[in-house]
N, CA, C and O atoms as a DFTB+ gen file, in Angstrom:
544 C
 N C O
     1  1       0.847      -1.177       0.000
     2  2       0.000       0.000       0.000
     3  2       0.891       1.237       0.000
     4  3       1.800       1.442       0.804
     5  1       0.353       2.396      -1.450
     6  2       1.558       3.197      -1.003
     7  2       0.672       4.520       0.467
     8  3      -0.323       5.182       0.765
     9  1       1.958       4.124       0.838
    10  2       2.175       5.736       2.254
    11  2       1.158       7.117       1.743
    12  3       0.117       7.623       2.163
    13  1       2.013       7.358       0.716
    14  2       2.128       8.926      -0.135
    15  2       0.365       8.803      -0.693
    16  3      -0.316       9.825      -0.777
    17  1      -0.040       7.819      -0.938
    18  2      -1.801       7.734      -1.541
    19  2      -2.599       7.542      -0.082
    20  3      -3.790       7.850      -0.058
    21  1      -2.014       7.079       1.035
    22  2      -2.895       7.073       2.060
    23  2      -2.656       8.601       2.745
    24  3      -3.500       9.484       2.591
    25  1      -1.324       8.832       3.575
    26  2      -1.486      10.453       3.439
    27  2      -2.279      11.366       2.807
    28  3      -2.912      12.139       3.525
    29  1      -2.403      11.462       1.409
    30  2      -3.066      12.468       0.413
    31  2      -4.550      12.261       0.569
    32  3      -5.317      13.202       0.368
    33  1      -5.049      10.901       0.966
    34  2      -6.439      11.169       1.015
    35  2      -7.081      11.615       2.796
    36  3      -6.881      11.210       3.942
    37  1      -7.549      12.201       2.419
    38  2      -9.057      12.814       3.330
    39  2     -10.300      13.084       3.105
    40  3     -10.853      13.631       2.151
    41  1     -10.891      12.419       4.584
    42  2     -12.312      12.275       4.293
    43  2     -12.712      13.583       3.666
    44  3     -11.988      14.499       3.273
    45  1     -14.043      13.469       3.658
    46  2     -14.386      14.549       2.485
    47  2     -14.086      15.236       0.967
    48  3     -14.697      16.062       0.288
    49  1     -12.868      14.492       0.789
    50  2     -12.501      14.647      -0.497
    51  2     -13.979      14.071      -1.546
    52  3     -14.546      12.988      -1.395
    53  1     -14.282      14.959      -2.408
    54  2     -15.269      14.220      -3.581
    55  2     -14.500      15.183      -5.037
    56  3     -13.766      16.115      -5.366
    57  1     -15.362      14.078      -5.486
    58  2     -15.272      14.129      -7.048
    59  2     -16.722      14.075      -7.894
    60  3     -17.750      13.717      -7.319
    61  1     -16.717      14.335      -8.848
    62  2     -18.577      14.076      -9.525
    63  2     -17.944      14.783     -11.293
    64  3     -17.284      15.682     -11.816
    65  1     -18.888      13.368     -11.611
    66  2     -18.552      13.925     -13.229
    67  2     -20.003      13.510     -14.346
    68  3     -20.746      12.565     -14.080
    69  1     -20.107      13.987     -15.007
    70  2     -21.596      13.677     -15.921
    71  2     -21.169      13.306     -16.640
    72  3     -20.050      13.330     -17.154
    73  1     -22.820      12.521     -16.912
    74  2     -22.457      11.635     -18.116
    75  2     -23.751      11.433     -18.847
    76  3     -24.723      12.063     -18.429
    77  1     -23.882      10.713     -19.787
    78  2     -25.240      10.400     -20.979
    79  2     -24.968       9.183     -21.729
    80  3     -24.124       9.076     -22.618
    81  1     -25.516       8.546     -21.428
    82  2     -25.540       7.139     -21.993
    83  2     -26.309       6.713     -23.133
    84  3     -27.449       6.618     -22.678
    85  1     -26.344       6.406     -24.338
    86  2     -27.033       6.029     -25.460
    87  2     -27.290       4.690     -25.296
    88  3     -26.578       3.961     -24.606
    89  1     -28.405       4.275     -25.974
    90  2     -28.873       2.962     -26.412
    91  2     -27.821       1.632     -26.543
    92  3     -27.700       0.561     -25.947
    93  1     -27.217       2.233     -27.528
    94  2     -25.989       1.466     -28.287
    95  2     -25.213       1.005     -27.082
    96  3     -25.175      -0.190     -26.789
    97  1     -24.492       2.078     -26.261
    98  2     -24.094       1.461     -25.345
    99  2     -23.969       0.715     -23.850
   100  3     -23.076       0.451     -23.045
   101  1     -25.652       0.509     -23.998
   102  2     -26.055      -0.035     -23.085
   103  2     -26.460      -1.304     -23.712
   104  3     -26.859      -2.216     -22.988
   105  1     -26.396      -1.446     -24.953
   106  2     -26.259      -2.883     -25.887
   107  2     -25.268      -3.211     -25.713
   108  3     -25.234      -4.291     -25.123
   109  1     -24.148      -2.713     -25.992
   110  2     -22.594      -2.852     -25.808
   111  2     -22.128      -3.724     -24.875
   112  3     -21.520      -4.789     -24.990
   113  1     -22.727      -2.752     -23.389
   114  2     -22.241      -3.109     -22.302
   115  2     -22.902      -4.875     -21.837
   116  3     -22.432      -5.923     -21.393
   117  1     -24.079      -4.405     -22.225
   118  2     -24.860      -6.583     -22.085
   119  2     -24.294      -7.124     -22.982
   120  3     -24.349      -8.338     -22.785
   121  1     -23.658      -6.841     -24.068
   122  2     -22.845      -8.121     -24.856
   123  2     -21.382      -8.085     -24.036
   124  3     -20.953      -9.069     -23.434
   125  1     -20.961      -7.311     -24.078
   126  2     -19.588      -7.577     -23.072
   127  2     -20.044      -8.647     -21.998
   128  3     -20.162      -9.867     -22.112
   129  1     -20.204      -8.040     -21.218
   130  2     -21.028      -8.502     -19.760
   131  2     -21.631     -10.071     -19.962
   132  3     -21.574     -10.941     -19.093
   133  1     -22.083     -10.195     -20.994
   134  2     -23.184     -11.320     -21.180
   135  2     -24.379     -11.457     -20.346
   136  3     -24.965     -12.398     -19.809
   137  1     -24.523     -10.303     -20.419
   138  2     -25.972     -10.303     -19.545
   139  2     -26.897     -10.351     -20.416
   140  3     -26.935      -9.295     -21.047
   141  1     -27.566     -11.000     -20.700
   142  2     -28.728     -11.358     -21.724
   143  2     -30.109     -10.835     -21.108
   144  3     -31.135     -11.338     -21.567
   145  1     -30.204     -10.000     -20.243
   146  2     -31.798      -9.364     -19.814
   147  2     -32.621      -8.869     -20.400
   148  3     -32.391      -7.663     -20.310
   149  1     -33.663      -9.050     -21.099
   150  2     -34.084      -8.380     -22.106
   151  2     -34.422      -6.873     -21.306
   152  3     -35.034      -6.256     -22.178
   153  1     -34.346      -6.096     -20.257
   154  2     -34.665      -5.023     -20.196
   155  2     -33.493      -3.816     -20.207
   156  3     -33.517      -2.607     -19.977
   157  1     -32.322      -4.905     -20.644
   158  2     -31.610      -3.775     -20.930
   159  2     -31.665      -4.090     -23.362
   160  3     -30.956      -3.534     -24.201
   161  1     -32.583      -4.945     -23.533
   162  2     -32.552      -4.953     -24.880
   163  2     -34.072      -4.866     -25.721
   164  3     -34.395      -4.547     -26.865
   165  1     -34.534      -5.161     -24.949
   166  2     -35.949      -5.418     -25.812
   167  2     -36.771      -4.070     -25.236
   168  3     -37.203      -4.148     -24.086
   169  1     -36.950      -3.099     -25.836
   170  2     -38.395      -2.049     -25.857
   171  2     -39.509      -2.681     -25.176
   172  3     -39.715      -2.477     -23.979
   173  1     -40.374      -3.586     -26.021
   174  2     -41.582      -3.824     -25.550
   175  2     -41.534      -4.845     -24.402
   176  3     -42.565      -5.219     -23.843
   177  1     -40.323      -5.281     -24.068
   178  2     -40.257      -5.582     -22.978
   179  2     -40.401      -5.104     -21.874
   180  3     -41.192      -5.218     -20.939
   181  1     -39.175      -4.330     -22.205
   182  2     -39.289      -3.560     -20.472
   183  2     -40.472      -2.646     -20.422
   184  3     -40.803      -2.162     -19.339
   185  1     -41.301      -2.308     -21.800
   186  2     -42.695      -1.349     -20.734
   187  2     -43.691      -2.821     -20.471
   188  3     -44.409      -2.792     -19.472
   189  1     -43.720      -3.716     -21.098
   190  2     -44.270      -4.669     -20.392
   191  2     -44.668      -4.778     -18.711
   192  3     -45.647      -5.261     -18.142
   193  1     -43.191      -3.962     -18.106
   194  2     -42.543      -4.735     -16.997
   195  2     -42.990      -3.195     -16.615
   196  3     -42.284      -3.182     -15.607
   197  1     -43.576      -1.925     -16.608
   198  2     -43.433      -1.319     -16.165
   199  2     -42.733       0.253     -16.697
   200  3     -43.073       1.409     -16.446
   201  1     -41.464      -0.396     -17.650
   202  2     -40.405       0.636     -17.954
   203  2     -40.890       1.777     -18.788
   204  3     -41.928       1.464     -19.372
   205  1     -40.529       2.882     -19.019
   206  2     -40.891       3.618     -20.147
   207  2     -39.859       3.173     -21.455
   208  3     -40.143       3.719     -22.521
   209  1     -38.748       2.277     -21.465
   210  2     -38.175       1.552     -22.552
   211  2     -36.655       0.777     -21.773
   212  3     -36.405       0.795     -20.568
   213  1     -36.293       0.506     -22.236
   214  2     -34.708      -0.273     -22.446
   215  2     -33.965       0.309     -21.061
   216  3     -33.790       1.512     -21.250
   217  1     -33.437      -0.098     -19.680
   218  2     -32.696       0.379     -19.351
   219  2     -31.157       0.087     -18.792
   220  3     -30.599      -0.935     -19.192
   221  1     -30.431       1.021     -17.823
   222  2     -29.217       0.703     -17.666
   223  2     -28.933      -0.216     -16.974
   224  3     -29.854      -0.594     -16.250
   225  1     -27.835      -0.847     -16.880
   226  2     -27.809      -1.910     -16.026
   227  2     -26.577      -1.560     -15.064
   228  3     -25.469      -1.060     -15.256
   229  1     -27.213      -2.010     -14.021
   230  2     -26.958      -1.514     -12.804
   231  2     -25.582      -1.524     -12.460
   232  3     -25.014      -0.584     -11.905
   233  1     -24.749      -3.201     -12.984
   234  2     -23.264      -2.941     -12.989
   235  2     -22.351      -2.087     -13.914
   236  3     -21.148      -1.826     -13.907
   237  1     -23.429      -1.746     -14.737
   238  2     -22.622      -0.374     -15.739
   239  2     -23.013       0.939     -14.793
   240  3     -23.250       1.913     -15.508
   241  1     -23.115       1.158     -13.680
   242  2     -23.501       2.187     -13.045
   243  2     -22.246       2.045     -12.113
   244  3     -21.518       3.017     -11.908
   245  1     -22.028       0.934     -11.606
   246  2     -21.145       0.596     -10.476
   247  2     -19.586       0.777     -11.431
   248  3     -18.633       1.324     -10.876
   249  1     -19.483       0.364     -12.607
   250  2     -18.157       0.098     -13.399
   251  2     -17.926       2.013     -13.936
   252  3     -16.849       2.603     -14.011
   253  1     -19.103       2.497     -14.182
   254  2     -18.449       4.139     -14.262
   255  2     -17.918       4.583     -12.908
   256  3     -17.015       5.420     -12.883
   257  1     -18.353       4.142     -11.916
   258  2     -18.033       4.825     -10.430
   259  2     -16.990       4.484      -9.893
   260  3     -16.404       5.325      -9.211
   261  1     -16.356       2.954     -10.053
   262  2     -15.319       2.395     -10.330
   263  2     -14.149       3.278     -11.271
   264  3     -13.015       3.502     -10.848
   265  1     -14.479       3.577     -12.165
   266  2     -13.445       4.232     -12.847
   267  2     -13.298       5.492     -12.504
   268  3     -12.142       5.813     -12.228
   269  1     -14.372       6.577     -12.410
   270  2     -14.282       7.758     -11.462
   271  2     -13.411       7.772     -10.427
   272  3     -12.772       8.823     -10.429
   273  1     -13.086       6.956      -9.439
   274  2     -12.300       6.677      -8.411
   275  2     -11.108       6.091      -8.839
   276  3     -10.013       6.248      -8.300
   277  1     -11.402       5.265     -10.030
   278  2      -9.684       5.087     -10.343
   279  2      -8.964       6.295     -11.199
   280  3      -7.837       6.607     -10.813
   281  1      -9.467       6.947     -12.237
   282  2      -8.891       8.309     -12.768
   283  2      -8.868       9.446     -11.954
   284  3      -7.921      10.233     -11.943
   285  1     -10.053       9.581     -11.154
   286  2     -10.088      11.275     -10.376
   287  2      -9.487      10.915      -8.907
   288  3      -8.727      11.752      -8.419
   289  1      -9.687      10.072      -8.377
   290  2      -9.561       9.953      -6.582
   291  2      -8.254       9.229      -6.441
   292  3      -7.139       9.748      -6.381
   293  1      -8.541       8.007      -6.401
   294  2      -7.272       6.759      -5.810
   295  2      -6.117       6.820      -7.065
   296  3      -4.969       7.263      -7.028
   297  1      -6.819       6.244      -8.112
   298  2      -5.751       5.947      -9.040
   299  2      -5.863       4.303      -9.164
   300  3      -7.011       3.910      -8.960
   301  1      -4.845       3.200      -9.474
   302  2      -4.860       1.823      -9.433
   303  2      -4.842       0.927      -8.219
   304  3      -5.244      -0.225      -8.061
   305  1      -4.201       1.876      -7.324
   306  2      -3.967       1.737      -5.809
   307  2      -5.000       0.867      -4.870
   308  3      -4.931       0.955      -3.644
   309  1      -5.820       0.146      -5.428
   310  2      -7.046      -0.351      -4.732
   311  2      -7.569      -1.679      -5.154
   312  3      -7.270      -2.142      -6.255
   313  1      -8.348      -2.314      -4.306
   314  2      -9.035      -3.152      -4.769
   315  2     -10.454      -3.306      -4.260
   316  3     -10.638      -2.915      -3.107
   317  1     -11.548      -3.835      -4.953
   318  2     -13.267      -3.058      -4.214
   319  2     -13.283      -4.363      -3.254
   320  3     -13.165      -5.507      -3.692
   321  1     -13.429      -4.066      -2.009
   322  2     -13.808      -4.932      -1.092
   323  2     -14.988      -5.218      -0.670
   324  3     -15.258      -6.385      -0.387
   325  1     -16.160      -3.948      -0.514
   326  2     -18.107      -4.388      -0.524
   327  2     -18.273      -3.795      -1.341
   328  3     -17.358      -3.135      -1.833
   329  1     -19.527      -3.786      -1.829
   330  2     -20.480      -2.924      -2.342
   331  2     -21.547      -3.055      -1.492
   332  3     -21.844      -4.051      -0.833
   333  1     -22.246      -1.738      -1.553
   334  2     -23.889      -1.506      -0.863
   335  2     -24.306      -0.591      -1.924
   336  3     -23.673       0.448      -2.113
   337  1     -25.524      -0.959      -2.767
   338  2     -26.052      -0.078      -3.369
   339  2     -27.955      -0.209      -3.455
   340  3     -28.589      -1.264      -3.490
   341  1     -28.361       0.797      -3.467
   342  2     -29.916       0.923      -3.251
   343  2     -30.354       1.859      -4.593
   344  3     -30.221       3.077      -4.713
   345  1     -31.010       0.743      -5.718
   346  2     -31.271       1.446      -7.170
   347  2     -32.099       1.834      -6.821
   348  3     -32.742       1.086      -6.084
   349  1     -32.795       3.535      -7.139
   350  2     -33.879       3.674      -6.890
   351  2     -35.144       4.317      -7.703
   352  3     -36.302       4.633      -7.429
   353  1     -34.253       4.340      -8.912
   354  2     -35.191       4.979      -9.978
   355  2     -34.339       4.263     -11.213
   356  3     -33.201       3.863     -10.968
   357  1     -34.871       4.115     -12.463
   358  2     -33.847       3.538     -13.208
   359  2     -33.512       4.600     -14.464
   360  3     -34.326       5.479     -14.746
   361  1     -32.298       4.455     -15.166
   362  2     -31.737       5.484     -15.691
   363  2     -32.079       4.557     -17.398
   364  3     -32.101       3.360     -17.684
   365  1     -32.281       5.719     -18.147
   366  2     -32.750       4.824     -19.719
   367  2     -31.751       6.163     -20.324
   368  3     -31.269       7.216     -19.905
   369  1     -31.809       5.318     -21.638
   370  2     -30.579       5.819     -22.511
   371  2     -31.162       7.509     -22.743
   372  3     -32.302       7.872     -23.030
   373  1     -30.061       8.252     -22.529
   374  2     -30.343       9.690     -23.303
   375  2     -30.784      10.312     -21.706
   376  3     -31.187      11.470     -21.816
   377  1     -30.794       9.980     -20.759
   378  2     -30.765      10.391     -19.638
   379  2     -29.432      11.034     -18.859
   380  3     -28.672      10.254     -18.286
   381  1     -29.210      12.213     -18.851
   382  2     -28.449      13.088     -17.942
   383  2     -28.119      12.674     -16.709
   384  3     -29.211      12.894     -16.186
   385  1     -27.678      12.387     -16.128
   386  2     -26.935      11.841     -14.497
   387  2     -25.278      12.424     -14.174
   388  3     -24.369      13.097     -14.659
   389  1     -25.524      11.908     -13.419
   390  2     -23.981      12.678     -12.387
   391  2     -24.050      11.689     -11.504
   392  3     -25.076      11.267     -10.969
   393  1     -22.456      11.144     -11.277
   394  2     -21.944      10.554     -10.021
   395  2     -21.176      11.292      -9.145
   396  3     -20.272      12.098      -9.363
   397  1     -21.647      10.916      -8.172
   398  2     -20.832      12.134      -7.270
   399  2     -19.891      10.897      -5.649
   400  3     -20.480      10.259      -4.776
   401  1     -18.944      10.982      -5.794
   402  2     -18.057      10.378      -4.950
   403  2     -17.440      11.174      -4.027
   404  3     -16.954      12.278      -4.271
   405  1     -17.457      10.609      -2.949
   406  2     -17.339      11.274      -1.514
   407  2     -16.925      10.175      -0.536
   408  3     -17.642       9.221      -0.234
   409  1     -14.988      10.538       0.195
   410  2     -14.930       9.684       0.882
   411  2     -15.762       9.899       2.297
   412  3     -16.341      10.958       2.541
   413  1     -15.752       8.845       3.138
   414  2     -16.608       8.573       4.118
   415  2     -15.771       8.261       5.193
   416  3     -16.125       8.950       6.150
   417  1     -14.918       7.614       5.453
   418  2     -14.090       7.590       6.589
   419  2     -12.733       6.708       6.064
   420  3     -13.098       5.980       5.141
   421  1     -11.404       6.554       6.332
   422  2     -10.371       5.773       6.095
   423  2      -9.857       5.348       7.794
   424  3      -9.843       5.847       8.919
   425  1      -9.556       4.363       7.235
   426  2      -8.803       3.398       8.373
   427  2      -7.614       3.253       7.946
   428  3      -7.175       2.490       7.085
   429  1      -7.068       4.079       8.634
   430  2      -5.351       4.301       7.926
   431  2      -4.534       2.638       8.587
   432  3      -3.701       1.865       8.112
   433  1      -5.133       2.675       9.573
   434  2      -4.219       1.040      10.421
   435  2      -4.697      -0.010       8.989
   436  3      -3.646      -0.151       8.365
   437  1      -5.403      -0.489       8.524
   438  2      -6.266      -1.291       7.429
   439  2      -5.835      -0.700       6.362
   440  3      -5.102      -1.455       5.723
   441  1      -5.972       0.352       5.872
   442  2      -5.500       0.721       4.417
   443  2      -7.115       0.536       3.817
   444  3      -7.434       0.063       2.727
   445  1      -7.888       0.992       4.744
   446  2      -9.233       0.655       4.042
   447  2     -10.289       2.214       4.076
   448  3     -10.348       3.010       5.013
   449  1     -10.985       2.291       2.843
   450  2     -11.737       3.986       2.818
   451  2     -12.704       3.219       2.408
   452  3     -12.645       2.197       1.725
   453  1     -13.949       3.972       3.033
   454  2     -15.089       3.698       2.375
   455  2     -15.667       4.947       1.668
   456  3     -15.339       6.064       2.069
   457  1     -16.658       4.766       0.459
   458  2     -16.552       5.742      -0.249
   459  2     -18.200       5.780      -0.381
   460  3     -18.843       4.731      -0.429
   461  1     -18.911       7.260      -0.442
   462  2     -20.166       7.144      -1.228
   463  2     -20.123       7.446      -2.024
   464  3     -19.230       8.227      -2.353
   465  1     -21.125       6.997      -2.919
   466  2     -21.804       7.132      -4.357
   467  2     -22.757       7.424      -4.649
   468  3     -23.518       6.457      -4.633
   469  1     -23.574       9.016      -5.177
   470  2     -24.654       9.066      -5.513
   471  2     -24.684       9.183      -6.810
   472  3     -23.804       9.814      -7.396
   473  1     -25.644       8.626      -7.418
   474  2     -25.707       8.613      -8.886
   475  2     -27.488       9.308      -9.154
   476  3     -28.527       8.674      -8.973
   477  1     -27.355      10.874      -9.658
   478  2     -28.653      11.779      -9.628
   479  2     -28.854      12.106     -10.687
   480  3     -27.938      12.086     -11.510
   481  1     -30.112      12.514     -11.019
   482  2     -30.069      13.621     -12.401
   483  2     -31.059      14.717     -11.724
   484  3     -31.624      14.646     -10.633
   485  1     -31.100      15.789     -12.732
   486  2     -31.896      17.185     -11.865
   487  2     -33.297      16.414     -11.076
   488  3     -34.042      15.517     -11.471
   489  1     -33.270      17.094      -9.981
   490  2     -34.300      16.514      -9.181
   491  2     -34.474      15.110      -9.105
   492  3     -35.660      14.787      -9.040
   493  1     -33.712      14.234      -9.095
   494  2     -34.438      12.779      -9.173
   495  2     -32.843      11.868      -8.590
   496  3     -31.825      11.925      -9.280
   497  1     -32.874      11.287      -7.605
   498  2     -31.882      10.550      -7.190
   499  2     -31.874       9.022      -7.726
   500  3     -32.416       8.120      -7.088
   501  1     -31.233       8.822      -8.912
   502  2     -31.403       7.158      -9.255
   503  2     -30.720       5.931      -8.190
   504  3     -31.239       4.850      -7.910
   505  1     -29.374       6.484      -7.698
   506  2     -28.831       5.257      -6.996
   507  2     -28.052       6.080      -5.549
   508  3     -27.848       7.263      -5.276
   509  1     -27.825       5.041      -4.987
   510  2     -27.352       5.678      -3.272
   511  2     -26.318       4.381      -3.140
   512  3     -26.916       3.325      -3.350
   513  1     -25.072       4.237      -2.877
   514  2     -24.182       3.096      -2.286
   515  2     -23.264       3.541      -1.650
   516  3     -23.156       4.733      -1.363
   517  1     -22.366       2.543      -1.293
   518  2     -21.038       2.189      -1.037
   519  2     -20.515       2.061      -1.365
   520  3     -20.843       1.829      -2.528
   521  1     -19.204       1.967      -1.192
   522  2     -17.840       1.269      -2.055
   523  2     -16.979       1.379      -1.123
   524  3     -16.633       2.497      -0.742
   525  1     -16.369       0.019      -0.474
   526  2     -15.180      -0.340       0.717
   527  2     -14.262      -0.254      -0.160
   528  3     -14.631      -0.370      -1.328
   529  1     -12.923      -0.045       0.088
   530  2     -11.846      -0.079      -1.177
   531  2     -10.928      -0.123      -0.384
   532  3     -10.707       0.729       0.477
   533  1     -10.146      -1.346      -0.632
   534  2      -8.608      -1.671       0.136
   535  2      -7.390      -1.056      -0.709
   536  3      -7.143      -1.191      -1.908
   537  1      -6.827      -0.467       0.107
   538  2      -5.401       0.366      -0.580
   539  2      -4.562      -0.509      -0.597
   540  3      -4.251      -1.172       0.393
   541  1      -3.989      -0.656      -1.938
   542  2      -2.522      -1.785      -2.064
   543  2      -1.623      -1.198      -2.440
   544  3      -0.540      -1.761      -2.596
């Protein structure tokens, strides 16, 4: 674990960056993934189910927030030890959002920070979590 990356961080440090997600690559991301759900592929599916069309999938929410923290905050320095996350609205392609990352406390003896994650768009909070992250 380096010294010089546990020094530099403090609680309260955040970061938050926007983003917009298209169709395509929320196709993308279920063929990578192999997630075969039809509600991140089929239209008349997901309003079947409720949806107003096609939406994101939830570990493509967790894998941008993931990288947010590895380019803006930590760097490579880590590895994800929990997750806690509470979806609470769902995000469909062409939708505006912001993640916003905020550490929460570090355990400098452990080498361990826990981090929040809100993932919002104007007025409307889609996701609320965690992220434990061990410093290596």
């Amino acid at each position: 674990m380096s010294k010089d990356l546990l020094s530099s961080l403090k609680i309260g440090d955040e970061i938050s960056k926007n983003f917009t997600i298209d169709e395509g690559s929320i196709e993308d991301y279920g063929k990578l993934t192999k997630d075969p759900h039809l509600l991140h592929f089929d239209n008349n599916f997901a309003k079947s189910k409720g949806f107003d069309k096609t939406i994101l999938q939830g570990s493509y929410m967790l894998s941008l927030s993931a990288g947010l923290i590895s380019k803006k905050l930590i760097g490579s320095d880590y590895i994800i030890a929990k997750l806690n996350f509470n979806y609470l609205k769902p995000i469909y392609s062409g939708n505006n959002f912001k993640i916003k990352i905020k550490i929460l406390k570090i355990n400098k003896k452990f080498g361990v920070a826990l981090i929040q994650v809100i993932i919002e768009g104007k007025k409307i909070t889609f996701c609320k979590g965690e992220i434990s992250v061990k410093l290596i």
